[in-house]
C-alpha positions as CSV (number, residue, x, y, z in Angstrom):
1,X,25.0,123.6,-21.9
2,X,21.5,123.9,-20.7
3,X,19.4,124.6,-17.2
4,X,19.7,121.4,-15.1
5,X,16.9,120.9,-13.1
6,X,17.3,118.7,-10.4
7,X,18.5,121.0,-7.8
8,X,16.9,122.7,-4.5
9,X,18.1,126.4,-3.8
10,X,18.8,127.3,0.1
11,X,19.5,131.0,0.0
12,X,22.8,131.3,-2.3
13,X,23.8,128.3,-2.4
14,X,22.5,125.7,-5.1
15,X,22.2,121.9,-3.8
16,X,22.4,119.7,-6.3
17,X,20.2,116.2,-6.4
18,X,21.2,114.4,-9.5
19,X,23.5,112.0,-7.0
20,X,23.6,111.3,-3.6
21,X,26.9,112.9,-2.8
22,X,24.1,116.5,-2.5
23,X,27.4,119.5,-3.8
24,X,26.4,122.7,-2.2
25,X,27.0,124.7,-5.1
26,X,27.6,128.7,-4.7
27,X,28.2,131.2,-7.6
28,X,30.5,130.1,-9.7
29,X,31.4,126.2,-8.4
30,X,30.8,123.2,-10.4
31,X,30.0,120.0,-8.8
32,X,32.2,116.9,-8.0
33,X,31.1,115.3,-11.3
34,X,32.3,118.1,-13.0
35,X,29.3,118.6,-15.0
36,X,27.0,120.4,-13.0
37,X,27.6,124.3,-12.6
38,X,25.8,126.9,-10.8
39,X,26.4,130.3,-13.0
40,X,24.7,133.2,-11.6
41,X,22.1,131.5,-9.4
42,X,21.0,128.9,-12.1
43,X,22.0,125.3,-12.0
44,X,23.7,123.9,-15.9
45,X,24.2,120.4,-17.6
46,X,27.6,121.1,-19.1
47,X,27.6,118.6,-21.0
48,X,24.1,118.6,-22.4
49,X,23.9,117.6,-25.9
50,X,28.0,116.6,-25.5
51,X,28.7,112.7,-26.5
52,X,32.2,112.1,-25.5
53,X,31.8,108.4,-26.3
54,X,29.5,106.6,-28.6
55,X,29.7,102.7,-29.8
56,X,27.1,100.2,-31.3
57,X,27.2,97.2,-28.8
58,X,25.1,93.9,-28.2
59,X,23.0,94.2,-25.2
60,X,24.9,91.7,-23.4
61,X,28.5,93.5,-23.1
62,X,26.3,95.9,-20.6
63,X,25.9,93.0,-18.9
64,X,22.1,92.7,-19.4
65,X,21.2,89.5,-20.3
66,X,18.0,88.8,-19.4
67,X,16.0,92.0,-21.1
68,X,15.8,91.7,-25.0
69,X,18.7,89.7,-25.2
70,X,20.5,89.5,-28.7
71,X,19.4,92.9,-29.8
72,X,21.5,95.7,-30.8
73,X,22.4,98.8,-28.7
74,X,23.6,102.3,-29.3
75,X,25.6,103.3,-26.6
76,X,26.9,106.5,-25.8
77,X,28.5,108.9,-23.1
78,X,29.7,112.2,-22.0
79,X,32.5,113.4,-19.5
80,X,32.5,113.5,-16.1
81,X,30.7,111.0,-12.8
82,X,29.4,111.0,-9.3
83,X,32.6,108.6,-8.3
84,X,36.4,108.5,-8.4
85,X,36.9,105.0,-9.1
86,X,40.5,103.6,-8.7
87,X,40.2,101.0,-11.0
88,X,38.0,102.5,-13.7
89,X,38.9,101.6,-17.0
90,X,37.0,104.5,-18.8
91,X,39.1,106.5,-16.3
92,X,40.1,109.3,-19.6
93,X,36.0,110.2,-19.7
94,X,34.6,109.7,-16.1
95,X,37.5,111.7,-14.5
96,X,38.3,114.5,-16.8
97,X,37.1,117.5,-16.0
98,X,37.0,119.5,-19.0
99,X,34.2,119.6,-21.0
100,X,34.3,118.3,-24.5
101,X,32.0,115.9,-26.9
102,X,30.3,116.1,-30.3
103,X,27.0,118.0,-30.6
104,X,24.4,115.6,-30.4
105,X,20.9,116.4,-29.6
106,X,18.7,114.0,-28.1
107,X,17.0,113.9,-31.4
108,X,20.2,113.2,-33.2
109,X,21.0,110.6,-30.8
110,X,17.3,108.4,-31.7
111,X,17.4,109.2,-35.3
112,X,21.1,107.6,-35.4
113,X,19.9,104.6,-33.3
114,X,16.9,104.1,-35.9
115,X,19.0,104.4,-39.2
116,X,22.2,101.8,-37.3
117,X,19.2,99.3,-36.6
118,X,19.7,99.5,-32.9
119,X,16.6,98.5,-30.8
120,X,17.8,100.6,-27.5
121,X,19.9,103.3,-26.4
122,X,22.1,102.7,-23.5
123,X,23.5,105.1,-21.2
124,X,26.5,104.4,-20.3
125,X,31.0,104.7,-19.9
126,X,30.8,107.3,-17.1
127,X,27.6,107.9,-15.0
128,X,24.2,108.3,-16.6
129,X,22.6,110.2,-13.6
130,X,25.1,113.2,-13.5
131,X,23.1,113.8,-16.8
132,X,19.8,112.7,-16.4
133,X,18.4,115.6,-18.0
134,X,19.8,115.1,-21.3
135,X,18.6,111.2,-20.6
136,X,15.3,112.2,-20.3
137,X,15.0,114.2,-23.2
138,X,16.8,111.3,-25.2
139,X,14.8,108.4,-23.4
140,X,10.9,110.2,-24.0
141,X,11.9,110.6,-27.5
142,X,13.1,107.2,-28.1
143,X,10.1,105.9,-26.2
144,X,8.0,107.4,-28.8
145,X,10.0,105.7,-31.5
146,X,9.8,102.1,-30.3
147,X,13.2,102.2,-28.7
148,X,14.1,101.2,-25.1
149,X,16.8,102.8,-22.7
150,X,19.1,101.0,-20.3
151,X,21.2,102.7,-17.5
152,X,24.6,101.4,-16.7
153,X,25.2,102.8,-13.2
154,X,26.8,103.2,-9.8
155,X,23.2,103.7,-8.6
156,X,23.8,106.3,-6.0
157,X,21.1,108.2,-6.6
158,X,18.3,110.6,-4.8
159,X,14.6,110.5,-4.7
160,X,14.7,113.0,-7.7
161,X,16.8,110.9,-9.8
162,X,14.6,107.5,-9.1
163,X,11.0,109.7,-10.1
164,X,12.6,111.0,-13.2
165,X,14.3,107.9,-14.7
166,X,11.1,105.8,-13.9
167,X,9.7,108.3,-16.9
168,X,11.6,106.8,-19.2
169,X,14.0,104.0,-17.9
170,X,12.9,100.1,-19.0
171,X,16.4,98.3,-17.6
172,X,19.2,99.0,-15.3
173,X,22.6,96.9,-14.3
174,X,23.9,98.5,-11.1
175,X,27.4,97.8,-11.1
176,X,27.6,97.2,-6.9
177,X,31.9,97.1,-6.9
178,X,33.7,95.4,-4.3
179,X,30.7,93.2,-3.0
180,X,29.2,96.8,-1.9
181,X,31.4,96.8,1.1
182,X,31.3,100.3,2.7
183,X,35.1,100.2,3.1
184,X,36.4,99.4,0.5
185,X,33.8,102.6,-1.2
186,X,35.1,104.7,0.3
187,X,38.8,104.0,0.0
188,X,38.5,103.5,-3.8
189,X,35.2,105.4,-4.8
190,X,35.4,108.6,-2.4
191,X,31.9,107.8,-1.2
192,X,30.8,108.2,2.2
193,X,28.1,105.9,2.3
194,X,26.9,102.9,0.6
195,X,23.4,102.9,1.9
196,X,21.8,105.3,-0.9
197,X,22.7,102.3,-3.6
198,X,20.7,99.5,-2.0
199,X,17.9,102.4,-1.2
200,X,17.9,103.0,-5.1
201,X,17.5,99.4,-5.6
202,X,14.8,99.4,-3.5
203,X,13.0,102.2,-5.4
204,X,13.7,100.9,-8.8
205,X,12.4,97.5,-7.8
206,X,9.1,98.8,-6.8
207,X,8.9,100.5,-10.1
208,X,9.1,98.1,-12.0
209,X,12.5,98.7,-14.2
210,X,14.3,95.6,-15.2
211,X,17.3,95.6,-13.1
212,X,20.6,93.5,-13.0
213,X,23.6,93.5,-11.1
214,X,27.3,93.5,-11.4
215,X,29.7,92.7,-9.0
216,X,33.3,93.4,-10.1
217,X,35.5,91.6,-8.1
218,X,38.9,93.3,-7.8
219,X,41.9,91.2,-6.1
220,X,42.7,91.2,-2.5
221,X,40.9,94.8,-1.6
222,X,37.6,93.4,-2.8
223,X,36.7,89.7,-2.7
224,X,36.0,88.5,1.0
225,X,33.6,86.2,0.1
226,X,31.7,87.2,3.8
227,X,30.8,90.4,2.2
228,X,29.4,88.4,-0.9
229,X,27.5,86.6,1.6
230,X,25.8,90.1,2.7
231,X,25.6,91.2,-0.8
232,X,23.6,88.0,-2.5
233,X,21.5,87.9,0.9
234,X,20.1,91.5,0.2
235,X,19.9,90.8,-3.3
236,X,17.7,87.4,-2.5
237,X,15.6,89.2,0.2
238,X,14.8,92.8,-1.3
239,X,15.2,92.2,-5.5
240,X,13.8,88.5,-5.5
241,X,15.8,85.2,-6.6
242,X,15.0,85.6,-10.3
243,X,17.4,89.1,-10.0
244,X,20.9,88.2,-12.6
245,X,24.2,88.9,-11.1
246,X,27.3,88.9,-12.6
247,X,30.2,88.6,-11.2
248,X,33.3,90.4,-13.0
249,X,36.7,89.9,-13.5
250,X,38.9,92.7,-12.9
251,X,41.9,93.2,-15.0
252,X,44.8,96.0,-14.3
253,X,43.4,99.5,-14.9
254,X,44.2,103.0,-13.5
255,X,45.3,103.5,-10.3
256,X,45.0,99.6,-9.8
257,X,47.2,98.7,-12.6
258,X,49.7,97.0,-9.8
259,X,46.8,94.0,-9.1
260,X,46.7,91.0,-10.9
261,X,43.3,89.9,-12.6
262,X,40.9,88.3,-10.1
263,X,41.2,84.7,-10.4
264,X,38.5,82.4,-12.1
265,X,38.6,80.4,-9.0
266,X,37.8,83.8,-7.1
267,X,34.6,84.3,-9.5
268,X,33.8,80.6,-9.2
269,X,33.4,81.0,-4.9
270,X,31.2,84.3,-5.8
271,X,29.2,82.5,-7.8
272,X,28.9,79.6,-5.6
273,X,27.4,82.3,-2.6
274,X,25.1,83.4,-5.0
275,X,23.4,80.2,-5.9
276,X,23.6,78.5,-2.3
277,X,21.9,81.9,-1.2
278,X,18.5,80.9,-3.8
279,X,19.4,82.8,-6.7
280,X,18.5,81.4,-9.9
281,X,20.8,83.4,-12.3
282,X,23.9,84.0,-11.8
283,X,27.1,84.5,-14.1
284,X,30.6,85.0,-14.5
285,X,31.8,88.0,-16.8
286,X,34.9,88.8,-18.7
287,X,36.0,85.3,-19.4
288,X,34.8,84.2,-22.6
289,X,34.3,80.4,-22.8
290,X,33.5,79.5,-18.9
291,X,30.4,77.8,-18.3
292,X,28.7,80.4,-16.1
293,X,28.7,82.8,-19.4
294,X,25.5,80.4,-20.1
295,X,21.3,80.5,-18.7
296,X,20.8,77.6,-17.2
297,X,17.5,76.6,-16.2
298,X,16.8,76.4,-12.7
299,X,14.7,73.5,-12.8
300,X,16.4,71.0,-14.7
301,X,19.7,72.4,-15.2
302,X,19.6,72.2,-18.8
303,X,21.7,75.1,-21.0
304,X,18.9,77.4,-22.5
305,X,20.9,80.0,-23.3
306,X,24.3,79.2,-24.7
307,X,26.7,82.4,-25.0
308,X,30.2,82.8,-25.8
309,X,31.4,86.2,-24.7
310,X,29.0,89.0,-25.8
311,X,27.4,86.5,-28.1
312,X,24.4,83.8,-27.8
313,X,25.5,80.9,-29.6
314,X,22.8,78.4,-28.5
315,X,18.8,79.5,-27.6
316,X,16.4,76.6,-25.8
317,X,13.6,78.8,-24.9
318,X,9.7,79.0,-26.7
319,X,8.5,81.8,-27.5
320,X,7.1,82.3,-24.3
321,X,10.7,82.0,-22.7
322,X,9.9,78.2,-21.1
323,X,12.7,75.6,-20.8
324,X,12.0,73.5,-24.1
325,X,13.0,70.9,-22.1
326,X,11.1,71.0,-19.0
327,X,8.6,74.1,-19.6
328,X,10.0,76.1,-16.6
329,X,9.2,79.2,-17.1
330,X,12.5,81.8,-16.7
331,X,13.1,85.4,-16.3
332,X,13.5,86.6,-19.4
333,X,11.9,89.3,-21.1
334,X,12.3,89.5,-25.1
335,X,12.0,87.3,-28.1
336,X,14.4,84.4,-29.6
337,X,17.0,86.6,-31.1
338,X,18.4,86.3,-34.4
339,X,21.6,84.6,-33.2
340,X,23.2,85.1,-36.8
341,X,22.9,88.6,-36.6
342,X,25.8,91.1,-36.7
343,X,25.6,93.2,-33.4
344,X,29.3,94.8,-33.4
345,X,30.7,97.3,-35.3
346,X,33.6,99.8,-35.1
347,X,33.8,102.7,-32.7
348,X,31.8,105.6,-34.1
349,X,34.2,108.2,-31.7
């Protein structure tokens, strides 16, 4: 546990900033995420320096696939997060609300990700912002040592949490859900509002941070392909057409362990939005083997980047990252990985 410190005080009562949802905290009450705590007048991190989850991964099972792709990532996680997602399937960390994990300091955390080889940390399993403090702290250090950080997130964030992950944040996949659709948010995220994510967007575009997006595309409550239309039409307009997207397959979890998985062909019409709305890169995730796992270049139409799940199998690109057939020119920062390289290894806890 240690003093939080994005928070504003009105009087008693403690209002927290780390997410949008803004928990008036008095004396004594801990915040939706569970994490967050005002104890006599001073807002905590509960689970500062508390790792509930932590797993080497390659950088594209984030999805991020088009910042340093190939290399290896330390990911880790506490309990706790800003939403109650029906379908989540890290459900026994992001909705328990008892506080548990092993002691890690942030200097613990960068000295493990140098001795396992691991070029980044990533953030991730439950919601990075409801403990951006202990993110900082991690991703300054790691900066210092050469390493890069990634956020996985819901990206419903405040002003407060934008200015302090620009210190130390280089990439970010916003996992959108549902298309964004305000609706279905709020029946199976108990949010209110959607308009804080594509506001975050906006800020973390301007500052530069690598950002990608997911989509997961749940069955029936979340594929109308007219919201898609909204969704990729934002994306073209506000992020640029050289923004990845990847659309997801959802698969029984949770409280939506009654849906079937989404159907390819489902993921096939998302993707098919994308593109006829301009942009240039756009996948399908959680089906290993389909096509639309693999880069493309969107001049020729050539594979550049070949990938079978989590792994690149096949790399067309220079060293400056131009078509080697054509010399386009893509949108992807990092060098040719080493596509023998072992990137997986067993859970750590």
């Amino acid at each position: 546990m240690k003093a939080a410190k994005l928070f504003e005080r009105n009087g008693n009562i403690l209002i927290c900033k780390a997410c949008a949802r803004g928990c008036r905290l008095k004396d004594g009450q801990t915040g939706f995420c569970g994490v967050r705590k005002n104890i006599d007048g001073k807002m905590y991190l509960l689970v500062y320096g508390k790792v509930a989850a932590l797993h080497i991964d390659p950088i594209e099972k984030k999805p991020v696939t088009h910042y340093m792709p190939g290399t290896r990532i330390l990911s880790i996680g506490t309990v706790g997060c800003s939403w109650a997602c029906k379908y989540c399937q890290n459900y026994d960390l992001s909705q328990r609300r008892n506080i548990y994990g092993e002691e890690m300091s942030p200097e613990d955390l960068v000295n493990l990700a140098i001795n396992e080889n691991c070029e980044g940390i990533a953030y991730t399993y439950n919601e990075p912002s409801i403990y951006i403090e202990y993110a900082y702290d991690t991703g300054i250090l790691a900066h210092k040592k050469g390493i890069f950080n990634i956020f996985v997130s819901n990206g419903f964030y405040t002003e407060y949490t934008i200015n302090m992950a620009k210190e130390f944040l280089d990439a970010i996949t916003i996992d959108i859900k549902g298309n964004g659709a305000l609706k279905f948010l709020q029946e199976n995220t108990l949010i209110n509002d959607n308009k804080p994510i594509f506001d975050t967007l906006l800020a973390l575009k301007d500052s530069g941070i690598h950002i990608e997006i997911t989509d997961l595309v749940i069955p029936k409550i979340g594929d109308d392909l007219e919201e898609a239309r909204k969704l990729t039409k934002f994306i073209y307009e506000n992020l640029g057409p050289d923004t990845p997207v990847h659309f997801l397959r959802f698969f029984p979890e949770y409280k939506l362990s009654f849906l079937p998985p989404t159907p390819i062909e489902t993921l096939e019409k998302h993707h098919k939005i994308a593109r006829d709305s301009g942009l240039k890169y756009v996948y399908i995730g959680n089906v290993p083997g389909h096509p639309l796992e693999n880069t493309y270049c969107p001049n020729c139409g050539r594979i550049v980047v070949e990938r079978f799940g989590f792994d690149i199998i096949g790399w067309h690109l220079n060293d400056r990252n131009e078509c080697e057939y054509c010399g386009y020119k893509l949108n992807i920062i990092g060098k040719k990985p080493d596509i023998s390289r072992d990137r997986n290894v067993e859970f750590i806890f």
